[in-house]
C-alpha positions in Angstrom: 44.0 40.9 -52.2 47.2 39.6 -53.8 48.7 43.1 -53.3 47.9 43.0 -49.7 49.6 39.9 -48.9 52.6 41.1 -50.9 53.0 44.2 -48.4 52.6 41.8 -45.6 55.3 39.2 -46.6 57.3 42.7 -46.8 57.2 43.5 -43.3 57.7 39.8 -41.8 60.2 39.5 -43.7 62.0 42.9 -42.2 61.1 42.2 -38.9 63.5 38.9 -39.3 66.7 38.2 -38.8 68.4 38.8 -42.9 70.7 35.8 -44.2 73.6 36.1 -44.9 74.6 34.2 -48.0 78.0 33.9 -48.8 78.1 33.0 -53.0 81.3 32.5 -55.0 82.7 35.3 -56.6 80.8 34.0 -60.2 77.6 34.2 -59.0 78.3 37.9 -57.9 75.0 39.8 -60.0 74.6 43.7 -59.4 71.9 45.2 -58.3 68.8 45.3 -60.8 68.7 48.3 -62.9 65.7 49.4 -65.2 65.8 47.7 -68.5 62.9 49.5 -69.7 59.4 50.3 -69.6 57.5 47.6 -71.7 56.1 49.4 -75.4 53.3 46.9 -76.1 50.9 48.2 -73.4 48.8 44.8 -73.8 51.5 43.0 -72.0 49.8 44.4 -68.3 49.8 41.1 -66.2 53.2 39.1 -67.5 54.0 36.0 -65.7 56.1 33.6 -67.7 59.6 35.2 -68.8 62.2 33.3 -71.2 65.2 34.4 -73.5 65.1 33.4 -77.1 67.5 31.0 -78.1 66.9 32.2 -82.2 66.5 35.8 -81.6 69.3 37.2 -80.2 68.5 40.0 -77.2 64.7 39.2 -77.3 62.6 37.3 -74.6 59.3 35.8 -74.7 56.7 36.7 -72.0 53.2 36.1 -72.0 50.0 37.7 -69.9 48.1 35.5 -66.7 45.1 33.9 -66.7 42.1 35.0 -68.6 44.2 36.5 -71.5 43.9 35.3 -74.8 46.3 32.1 -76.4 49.8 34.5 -77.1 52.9 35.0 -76.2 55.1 38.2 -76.9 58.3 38.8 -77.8 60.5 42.2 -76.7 63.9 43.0 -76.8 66.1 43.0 -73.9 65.5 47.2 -73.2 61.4 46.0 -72.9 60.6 47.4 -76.6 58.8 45.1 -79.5 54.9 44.7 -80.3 55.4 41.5 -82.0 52.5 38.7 -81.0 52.4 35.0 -81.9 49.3 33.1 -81.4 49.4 28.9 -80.5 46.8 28.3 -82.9 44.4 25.7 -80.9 45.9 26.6 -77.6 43.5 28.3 -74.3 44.9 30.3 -71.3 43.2 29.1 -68.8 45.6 30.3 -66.8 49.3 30.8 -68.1 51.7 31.5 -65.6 55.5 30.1 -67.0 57.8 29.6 -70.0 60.6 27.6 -70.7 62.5 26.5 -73.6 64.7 23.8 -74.8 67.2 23.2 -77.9 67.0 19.9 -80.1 68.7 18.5 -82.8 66.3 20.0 -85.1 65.7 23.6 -83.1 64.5 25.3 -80.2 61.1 24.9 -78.7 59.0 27.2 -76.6 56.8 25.5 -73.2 54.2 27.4 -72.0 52.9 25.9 -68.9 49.2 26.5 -68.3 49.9 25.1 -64.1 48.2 27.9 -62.2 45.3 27.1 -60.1 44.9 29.5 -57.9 41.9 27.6 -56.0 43.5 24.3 -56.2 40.2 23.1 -58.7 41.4 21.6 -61.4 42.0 17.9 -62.4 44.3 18.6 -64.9 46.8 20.7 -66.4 48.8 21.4 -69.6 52.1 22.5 -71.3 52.1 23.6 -75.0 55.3 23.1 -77.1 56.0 25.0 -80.2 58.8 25.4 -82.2 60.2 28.9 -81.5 60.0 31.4 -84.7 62.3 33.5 -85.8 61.6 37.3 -87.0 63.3 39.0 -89.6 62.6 42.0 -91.5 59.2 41.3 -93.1 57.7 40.0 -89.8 54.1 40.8 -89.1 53.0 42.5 -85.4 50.3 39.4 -85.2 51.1 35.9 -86.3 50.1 32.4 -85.6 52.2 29.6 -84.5 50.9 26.2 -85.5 51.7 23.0 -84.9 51.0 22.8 -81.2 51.9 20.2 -79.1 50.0 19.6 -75.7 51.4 17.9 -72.9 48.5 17.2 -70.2 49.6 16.2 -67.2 47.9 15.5 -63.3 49.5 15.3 -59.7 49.7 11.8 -57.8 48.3 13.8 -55.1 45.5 16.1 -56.0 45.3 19.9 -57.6 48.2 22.6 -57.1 48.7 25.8 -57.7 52.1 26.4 -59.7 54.1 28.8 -61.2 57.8 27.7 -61.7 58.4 25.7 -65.0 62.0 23.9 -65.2 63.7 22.2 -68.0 66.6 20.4 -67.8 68.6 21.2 -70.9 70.7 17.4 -71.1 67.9 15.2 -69.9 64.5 17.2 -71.5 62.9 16.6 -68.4 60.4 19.0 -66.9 59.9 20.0 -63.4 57.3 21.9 -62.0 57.1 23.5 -58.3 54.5 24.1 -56.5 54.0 27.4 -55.2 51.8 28.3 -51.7 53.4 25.5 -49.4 56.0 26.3 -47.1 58.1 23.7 -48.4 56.9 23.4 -52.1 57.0 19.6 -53.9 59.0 19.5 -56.5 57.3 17.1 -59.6 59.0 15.8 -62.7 57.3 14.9 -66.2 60.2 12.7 -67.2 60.6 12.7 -70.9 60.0 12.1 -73.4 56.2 13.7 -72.6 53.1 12.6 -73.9 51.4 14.6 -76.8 48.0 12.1 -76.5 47.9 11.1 -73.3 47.3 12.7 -69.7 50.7 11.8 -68.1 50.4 11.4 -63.9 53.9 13.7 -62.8 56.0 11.7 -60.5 56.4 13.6 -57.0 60.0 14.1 -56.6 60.6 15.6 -53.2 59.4 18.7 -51.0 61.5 21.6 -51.3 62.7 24.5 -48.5 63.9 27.8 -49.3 65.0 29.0 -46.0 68.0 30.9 -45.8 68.4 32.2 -42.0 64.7 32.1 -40.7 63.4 33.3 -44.1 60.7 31.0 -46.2 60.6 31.4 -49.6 56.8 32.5 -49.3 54.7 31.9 -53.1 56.9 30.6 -55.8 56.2 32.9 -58.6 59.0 31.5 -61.3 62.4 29.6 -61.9 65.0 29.5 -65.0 67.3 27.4 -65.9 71.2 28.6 -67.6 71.3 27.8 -71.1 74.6 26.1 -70.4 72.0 23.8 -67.8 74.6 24.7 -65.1 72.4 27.6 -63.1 68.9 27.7 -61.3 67.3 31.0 -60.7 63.9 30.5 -58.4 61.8 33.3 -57.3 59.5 34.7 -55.2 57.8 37.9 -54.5 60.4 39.3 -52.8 63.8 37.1 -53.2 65.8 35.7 -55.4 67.6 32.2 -55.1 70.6 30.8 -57.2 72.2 27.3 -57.3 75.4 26.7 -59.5 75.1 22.8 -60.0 77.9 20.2 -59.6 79.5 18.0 -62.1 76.5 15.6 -63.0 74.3 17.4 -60.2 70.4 16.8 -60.8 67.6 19.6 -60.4 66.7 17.9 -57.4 69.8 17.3 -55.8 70.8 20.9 -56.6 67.5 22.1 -54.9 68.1 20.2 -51.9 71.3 22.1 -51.2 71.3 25.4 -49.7 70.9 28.4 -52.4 72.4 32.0 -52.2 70.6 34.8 -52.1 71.1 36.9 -55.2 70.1 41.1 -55.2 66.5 42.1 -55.9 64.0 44.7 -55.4 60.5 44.2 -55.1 58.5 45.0 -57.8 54.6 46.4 -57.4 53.7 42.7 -58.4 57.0 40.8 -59.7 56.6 36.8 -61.1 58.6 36.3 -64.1 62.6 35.7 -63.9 65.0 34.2 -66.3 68.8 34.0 -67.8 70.0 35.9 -70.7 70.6 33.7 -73.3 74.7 34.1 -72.8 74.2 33.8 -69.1 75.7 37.0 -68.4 72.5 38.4 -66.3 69.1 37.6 -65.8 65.1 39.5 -66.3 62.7 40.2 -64.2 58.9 41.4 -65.2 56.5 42.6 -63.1 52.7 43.0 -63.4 50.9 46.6 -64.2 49.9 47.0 -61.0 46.3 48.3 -59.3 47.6 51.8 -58.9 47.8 51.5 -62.6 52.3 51.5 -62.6 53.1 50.0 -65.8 55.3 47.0 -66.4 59.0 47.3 -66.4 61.7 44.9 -67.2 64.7 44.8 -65.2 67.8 43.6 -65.7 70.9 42.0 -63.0 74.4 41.9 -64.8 76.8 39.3 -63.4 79.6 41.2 -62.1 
């Protein structure tokens, strides 16, 4: 089903008129090429995509609902079969990543904020401290020391798949994916290991560029330098450069450009490299049984 409403945003979305973005010369990125096909054939329904901040040319992805509580980590050309279990984690139904840097390190977020029939009365991010693999690392491991933020909406269940961190302030921000202007929420920090925090509803959100929506919300990153936004959908790619002291929000309410893409069979996850100097996209196996590919845009 999720297929078939893929292929029929495709064809509203060539029957309209295309924008016509016009972004500054830095935030020129090429035309995606093929990274790689993905080695660890368990990775068949990625979601979440983030770039390590200790493991130089290696990102973290993890599988959608159902799967079991891990995240992977590949290098940057899709190869790597190393797995890291949150010891006392569930995926109920995983669908982003994010990560931050502290004093003391970098931690991994892995937002459990999909609901895809709007049931749930709560949801939950899990923070670990990222690891870092050397030569005697194992294929399985377990992460310990999990944190759990659990969090509700002011105004009833959402389905969500964009995770955002601002790097200065440590605040999250989630967006909503299915409206046609999403709401934008913020779990202020710092977040609540114990207690089930109540996200603060921020503002609603439109895509549009020309007479385009930005139909399902599948992801978002944020630069390592916090001074880029990457949100996705299906079938498009937006980008924001923010201002001197510019909030998420603010920068959100502004109009984005439109960076190159090309649809994959079931495309959700998107992030920066590390250095900023492109950005990843994953896609899903799909039904006809394509496997998973990583792709990469290189700023030009």
């Amino acid at each position: 089903m999720k297929k078939l409403l893929i292929l029929l945003l495709m064809a509203l979305l060539a029957c309209e008129k295309k924008p016509n973005p016009t972004p500054s010369v830095s935030d020129n990125f090429d035309n995606p090429t093929d990274a790689g096909l993905l080695e660890n054939k368990t990775i068949d329904e990625a979601s979440g995509l983030i770039a390590s901040q200790k493991n130089k040319d290696y990102l973290w992805t993890h599988n959608d609902s159902g799967d079991e509580n891990r995240i992977f980590l590949i290098d940057k050309n899709g190869k790597g079969l190393f797995q890291f279990n949150l010891e006392g984690a569930t995926n109920r139904d995983w669908e982003a990543m994010a990560i931050a840097t502290f004093t003391e390190g970098s931690y991994l977020y892995i937002g459990e904020i999909g609901d895809n029939n709007a049931q749930y009365e709560d949801y939950a991010i899990y923070r670990v401290a990222e690891p870092t693999i050397t030569g005697s690392t194992q294929a399985v491991n377990t992460l310990s020391n999990v944190q759990k933020i659990t969090f509700k909406y002011p105004d009833g269940a959402k389905d969500a798949e964009c995770m955002l961190i601002d790097q200065q302030s440590k605040d999250i921000y989630i967006l909503s994916k299915r409206e046609k202007n999403q709401r934008l929420y913020r779990l202020a920090y710092p977040q609540s290991f114990t207690q089930t925090m109540t996200a603060e509803f921020v503002e609603e959100v439109s895509f549009s560029l020309g007479t385009n929506q930005a139909f399902y919300i599948t992801d978002g990153s944020i630069s390592a330098d916090n001074q880029e936004i990457l949100i996705k959908n299906y079938l498009q790619v937006f980008h924001w450069r923010r201002q001197s002291n510019e909030s998420i929000p603010s920068a959100l309410k502004r109009a984005a450009s439109l960076l190159p893409y090309t649809a994959e069979p079931q495309g959700e996850g998107i992030c920066f490299s590390s250095d900023g100097s492109s950005f990843f996209t994953i896609s899903e196996e799909s039904d006809n049984k394509i496997p998973v590919h990583l792709y990469q845009s290189k700023r030009k």
